[in-house]
N, C-alpha and C positions, 0 to 999 in steps of 0.2 A: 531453458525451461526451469521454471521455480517448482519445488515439492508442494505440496497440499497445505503440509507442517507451515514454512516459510510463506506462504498466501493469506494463510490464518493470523500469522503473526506481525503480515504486516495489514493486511487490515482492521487491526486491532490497534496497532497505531495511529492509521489515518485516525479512527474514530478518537482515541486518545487526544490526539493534535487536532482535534476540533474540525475533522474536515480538512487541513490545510494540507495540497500537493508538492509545494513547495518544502516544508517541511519534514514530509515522510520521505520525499525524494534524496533529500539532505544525509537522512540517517540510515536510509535504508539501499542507496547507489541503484535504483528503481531504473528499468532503461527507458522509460517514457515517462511521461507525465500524465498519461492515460491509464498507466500501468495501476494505479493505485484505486484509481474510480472504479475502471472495469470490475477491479476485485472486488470493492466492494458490491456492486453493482450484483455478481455473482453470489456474495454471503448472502 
């Protein structure tokens, strides 16, 4: 389970990297590739 803090922080990357999964996956060790949409999806 990721904190709030950490949720924030990386959807604040996706949007940084333009959207891109692959990328935030890269920097972030994200356990899905869903992981990042949903959050945002959530913001």
């Amino acid at each position: 389970m990721y904190s709030h803090a950490s949720i924030i922080r990386a959807v604040e990357l996706y949007i940084k990297l333009d959207k891109r999964v692959e990328a935030t996956i890269r920097q972030l060790g994200c356990p899905t590739k869903n992981a990042p949409r949903n959050w945002y999806r959530e913001y």
